[in-house]
C-alpha positions as CSV (number, residue, x, y, z in Angstrom):
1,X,184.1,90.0,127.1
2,X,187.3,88.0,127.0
3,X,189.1,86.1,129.4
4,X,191.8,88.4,129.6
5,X,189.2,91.8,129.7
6,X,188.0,90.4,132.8
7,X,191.2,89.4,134.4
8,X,192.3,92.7,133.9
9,X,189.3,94.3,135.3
10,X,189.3,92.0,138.7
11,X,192.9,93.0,138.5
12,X,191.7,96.7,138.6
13,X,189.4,96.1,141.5
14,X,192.2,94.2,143.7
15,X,194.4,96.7,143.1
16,X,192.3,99.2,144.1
17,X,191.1,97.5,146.9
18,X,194.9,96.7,148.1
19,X,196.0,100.0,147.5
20,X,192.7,101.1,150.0
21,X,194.6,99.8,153.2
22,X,196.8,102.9,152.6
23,X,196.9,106.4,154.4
24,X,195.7,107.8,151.0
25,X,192.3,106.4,151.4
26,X,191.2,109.3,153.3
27,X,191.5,111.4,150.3
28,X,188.8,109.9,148.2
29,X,185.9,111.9,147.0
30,X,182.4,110.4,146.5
31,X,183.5,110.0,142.6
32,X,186.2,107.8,143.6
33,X,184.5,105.9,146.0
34,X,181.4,105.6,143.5
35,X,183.9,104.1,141.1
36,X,185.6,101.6,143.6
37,X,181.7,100.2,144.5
38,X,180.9,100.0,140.8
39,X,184.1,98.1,140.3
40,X,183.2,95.7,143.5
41,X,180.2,95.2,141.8
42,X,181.6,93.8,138.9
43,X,183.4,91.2,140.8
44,X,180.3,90.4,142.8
45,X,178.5,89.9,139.3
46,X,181.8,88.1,137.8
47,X,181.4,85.7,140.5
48,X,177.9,85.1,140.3
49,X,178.2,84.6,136.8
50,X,180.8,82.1,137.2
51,X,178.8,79.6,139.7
52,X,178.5,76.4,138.4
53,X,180.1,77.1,134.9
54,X,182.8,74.9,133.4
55,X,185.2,78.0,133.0
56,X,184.9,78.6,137.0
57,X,188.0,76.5,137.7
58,X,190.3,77.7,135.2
59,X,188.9,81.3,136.1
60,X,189.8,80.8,139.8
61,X,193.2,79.4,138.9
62,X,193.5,82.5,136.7
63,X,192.4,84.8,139.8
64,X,194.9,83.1,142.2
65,X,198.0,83.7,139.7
66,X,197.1,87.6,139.2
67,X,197.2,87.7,142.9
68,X,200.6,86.1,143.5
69,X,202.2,88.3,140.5
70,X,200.6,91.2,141.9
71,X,202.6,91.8,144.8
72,X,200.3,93.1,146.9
73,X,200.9,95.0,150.2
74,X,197.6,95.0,151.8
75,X,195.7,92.0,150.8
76,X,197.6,88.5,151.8
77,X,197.5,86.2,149.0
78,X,193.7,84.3,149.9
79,X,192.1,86.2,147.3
80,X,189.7,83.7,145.1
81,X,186.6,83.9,143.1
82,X,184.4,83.5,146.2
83,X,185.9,86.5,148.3
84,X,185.4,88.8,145.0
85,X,181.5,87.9,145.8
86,X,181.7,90.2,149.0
87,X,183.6,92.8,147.2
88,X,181.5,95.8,147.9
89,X,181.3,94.5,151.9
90,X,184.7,94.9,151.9
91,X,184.6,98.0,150.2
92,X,182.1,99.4,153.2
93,X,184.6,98.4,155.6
94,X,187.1,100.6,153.5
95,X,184.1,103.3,153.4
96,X,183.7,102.9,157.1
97,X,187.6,103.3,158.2
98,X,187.8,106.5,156.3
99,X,185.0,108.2,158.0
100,X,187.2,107.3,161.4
101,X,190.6,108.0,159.0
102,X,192.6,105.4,160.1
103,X,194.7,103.1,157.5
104,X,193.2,99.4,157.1
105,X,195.2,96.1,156.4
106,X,193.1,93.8,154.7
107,X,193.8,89.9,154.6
108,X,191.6,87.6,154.0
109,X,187.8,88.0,153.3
């Protein structure tokens, strides 16, 4: 896949995962929350791949950039190729908060 497939895809996830922290969680069904894990697991296996690879310094400079263009609301800025590694424990925090339906800011992981 190419550089810009998977920027866009980590792009998905972190919007997904900023757009979490909002009231309109609570309204996921077990498809959408099945597609938000498969999605963390992607970046989990994105930043797996990445470990001790030439590319991982221009792909976490890449990372960074998305994340200050992307105007998030929910997620602070700290984003990086390492926090995408715990992607689906952050998701299961976002799991958790809906069972108690309550929003969720998330900052950094």
């Amino acid at each position: 896949m190419s550089l810009d497939g998977v920027l866009r895809n980590i792009y998905t996830y972190i919007h997904l995962l900023d757009t979490s922290g909002l009231a309109d969680v609570s309204k996921w069904n077990k498809e959408a929350l099945d597609n938000a894990f498969t999605w963390a697991y992607y970046c989990e296996e994105v930043n797996h791949q990445s470990k001790g690879k030439p590319y991982k310094a221009d792909l976490e400079e890449y990372i960074k950039e998305l994340v200050t263009k992307a105007k998030l609301k929910n997620i602070n800025g700290c984003l990086d190729l390492d926090s995408l590694g715990k992607a689906s424990s952050w998701l299961r925090q976002v799991q958790a908060s809906m069972k108690g339906n309550c929003a969720m800011r998330l900052f950094c992981f």
